[in-house]
N, C-alpha and C positions, 0 to 999 in steps of 0.2 A: 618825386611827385607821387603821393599815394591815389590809392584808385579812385577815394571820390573826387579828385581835382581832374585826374585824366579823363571822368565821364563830362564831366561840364565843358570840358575845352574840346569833345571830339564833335571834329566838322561834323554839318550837317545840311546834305548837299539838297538845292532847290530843283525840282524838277517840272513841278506844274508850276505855270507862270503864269498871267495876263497877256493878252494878245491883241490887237485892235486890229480884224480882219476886214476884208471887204464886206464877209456875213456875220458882222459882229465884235462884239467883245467877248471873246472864249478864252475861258481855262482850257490851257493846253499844255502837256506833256511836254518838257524841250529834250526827251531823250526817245520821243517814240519813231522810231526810224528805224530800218534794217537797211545796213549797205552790203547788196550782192557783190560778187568780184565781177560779173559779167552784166549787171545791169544797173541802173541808175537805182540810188536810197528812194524806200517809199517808205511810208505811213502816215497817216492822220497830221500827225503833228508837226511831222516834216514838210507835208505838203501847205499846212496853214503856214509856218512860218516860213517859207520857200517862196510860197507864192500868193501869200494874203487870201486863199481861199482855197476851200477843197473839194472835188467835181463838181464845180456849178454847172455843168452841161446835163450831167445826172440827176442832179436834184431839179431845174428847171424842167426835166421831160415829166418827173415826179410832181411837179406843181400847174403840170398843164394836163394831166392823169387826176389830179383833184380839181381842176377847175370844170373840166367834165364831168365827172361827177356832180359836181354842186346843181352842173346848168340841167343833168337829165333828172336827178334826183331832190334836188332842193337842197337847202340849207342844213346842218347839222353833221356834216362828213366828220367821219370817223379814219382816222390813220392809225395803224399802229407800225412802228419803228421796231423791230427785231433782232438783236446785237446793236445795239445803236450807238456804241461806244461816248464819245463823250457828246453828242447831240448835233454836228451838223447840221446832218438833213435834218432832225426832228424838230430843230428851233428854226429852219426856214419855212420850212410845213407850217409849223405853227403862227410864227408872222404875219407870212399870206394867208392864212385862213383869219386871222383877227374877226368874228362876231357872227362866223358861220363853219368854223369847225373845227375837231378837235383831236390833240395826238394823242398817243401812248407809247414811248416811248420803255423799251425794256434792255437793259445790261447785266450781263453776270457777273464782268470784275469788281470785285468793290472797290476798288480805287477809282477805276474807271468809270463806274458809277455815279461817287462822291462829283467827278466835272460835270459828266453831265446833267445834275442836278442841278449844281454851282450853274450850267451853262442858263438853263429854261430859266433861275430866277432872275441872273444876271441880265435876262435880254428880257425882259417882266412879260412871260409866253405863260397866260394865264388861264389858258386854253389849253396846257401842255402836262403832262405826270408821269414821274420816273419809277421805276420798277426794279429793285434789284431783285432780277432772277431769270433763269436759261429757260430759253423755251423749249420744250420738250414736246414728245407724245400724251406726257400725263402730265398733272402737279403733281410734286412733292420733293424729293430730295435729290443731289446730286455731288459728288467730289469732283472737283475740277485743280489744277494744277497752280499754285502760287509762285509769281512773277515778283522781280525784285523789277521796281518802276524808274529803279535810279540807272538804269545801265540800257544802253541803246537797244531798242528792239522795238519790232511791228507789232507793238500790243493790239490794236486790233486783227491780227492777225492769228493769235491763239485760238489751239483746237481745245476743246475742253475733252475731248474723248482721242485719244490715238490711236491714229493708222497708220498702216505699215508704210505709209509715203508722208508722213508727218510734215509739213513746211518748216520747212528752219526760219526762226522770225530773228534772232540775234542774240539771243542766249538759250542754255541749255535746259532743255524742261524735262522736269524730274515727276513721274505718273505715279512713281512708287507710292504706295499706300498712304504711306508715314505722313510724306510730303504732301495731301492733297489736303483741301478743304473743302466743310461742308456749306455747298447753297440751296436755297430755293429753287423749287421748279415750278412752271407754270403751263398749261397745254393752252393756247387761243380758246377752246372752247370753254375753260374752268375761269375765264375771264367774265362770262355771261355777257357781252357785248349786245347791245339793243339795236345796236347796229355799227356796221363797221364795214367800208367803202373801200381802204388800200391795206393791203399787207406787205411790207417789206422784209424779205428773209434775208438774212446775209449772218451766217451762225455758225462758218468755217466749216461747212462737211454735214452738220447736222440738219441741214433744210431739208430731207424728206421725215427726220421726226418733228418739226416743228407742223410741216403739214400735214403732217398724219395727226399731230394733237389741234388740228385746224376744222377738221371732217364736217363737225355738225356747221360752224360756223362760216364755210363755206359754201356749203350745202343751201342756209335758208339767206345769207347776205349776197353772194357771189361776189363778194367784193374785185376790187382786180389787184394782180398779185404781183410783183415785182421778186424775181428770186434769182440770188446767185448762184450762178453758175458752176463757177472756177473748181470747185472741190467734189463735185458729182457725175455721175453717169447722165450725162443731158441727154439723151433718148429717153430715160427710163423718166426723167421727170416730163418728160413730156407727155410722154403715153401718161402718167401718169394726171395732168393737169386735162390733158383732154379728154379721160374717161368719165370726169370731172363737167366734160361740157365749155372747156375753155378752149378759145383761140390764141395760139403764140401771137402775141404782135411783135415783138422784136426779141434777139436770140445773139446777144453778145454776152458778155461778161455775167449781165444780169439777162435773167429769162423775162420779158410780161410779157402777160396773159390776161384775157380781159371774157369773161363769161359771152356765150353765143347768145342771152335772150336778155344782157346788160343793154340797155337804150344807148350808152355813154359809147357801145363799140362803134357805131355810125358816125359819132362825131369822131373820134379818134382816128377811124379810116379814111375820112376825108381832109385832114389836120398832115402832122409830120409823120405820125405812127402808124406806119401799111403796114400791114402783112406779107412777109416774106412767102 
């Protein structure tokens, strides 16, 4: 068999696929999964195809944090989505909000991008815009680490910068130079947003730069802020969000915080969302 016959017949393995979940029809990864020895497979794609839907308890506390908003603020909420890998939360955001508000959705992998793109048109979330690029302190450039997407792993779980306690997602990530590629960066503020009601940070490790490139746009919206936790010194983001003039309202996985002179905080403290 010569080489051009062995190129035409080499497999060529399917990895994103259609899905008909509870929140949808999504392109989905069927390889995005990490199985620990010590604890149950997670990721994105495992958890849609596992169980028809992925934290709808999260994203419901997320859609009742924007319905707040709408009631103190009026019509026109602004979300943006921060890592938002293939659009879950972004295209239920965007759903419910249908003729009064609107997402932004942002992702660094370009593959992982390419779905959730696929996801906002497939679900006609016209309300909804994708962003390839890492939120940062600033705009502009950045090398982040290339994932082969055929081989099991928590691709939403990629760090794009390594630290010395790096999480293992299911295959081995290579930082070296050689191996990195170049993306887009973009800071919340170099968005110029006219206005903008929720932020959701979840950027594996880098949510005190994404809110450090948030400052001005903080400062004049106060939107309320939904931030991950897992990969930071949660003290330090707190102090941080309260020098800021925010109130933790809840303090798991994810941090929210909702500004002290927000109207929306009164409804929210008399609602599900107390203060610890």
């Amino acid at each position: 068999m010569n080489e051009q016959t062995s190129d035409l017949t080499t497999s060529r393995k399917i990895a994103f696929v259609l899905a008909a979940t509870d929140q949808g029809t999504l392109i989905v990864n069927r390889f995005d999964r990490h199985q620990t020895p010590s604890a149950a497979a997670y990721g994105v794609g495992h958890e849609l195809l596992s169980n028809s839907a992925y934290e709808p308890a999260e994203i419901n506390r997320v859609l009742s944090l924007l319905e707040a908003r709408r009631r103190c603020h009026g019509a026109g909420v602004v979300a943006i989505d921060c890592g938002a890998n293939i659009g879950v939360h972004a295209v239920q955001w965007a759903k419910h909000m249908t003729g009064w508000g609107q997402v932004v959705a942002i992702e660094p992998q370009e593959r992982i991008y390419y779905a959730l793109a696929g996801n906002i048109a497939l679900n006609n979330c016209f309300n909804a815009r994708a962003l390839h690029a890492a939120v940062t302190s600033r705009a502009g450039t950045m090398k982040i680490p290339s994932l082969n997407y055929c081989v099991p792993t928590s691709f939403g779980s990629l760090e794009l910068t390594q630290r010395s306690d790096t999480e293992p997602i299911g295959q081995p990530i290579d930082y070296s130079e050689n191996s990195l590629v170049e993306i887009q960066t973009v800071s919340l503020d170099s968005l110029g947003m006219d206005r903008t009601d929720l932020i959701k940070i979840d950027v594996e490790g880098m949510e005190p730069d994404a809110l450090e490139g948030a400052r001005e746009t903080i400062k004049r919206h106060h939107p309320i802020l939904v931030v991950e936790m897992i990969k930071n010194d949660r003290q330090h983001l707190r102090s941080w969000l309260e020098s800021f003039g925010y109130l933790p309202l809840q303090d798991r996985s994810n941090l929210v915080a909702v500004h002290h002179s927000d109207k929306s905080l009164q409804v929210l403290k008399s609602t599900k969302c107390e203060s610890e």
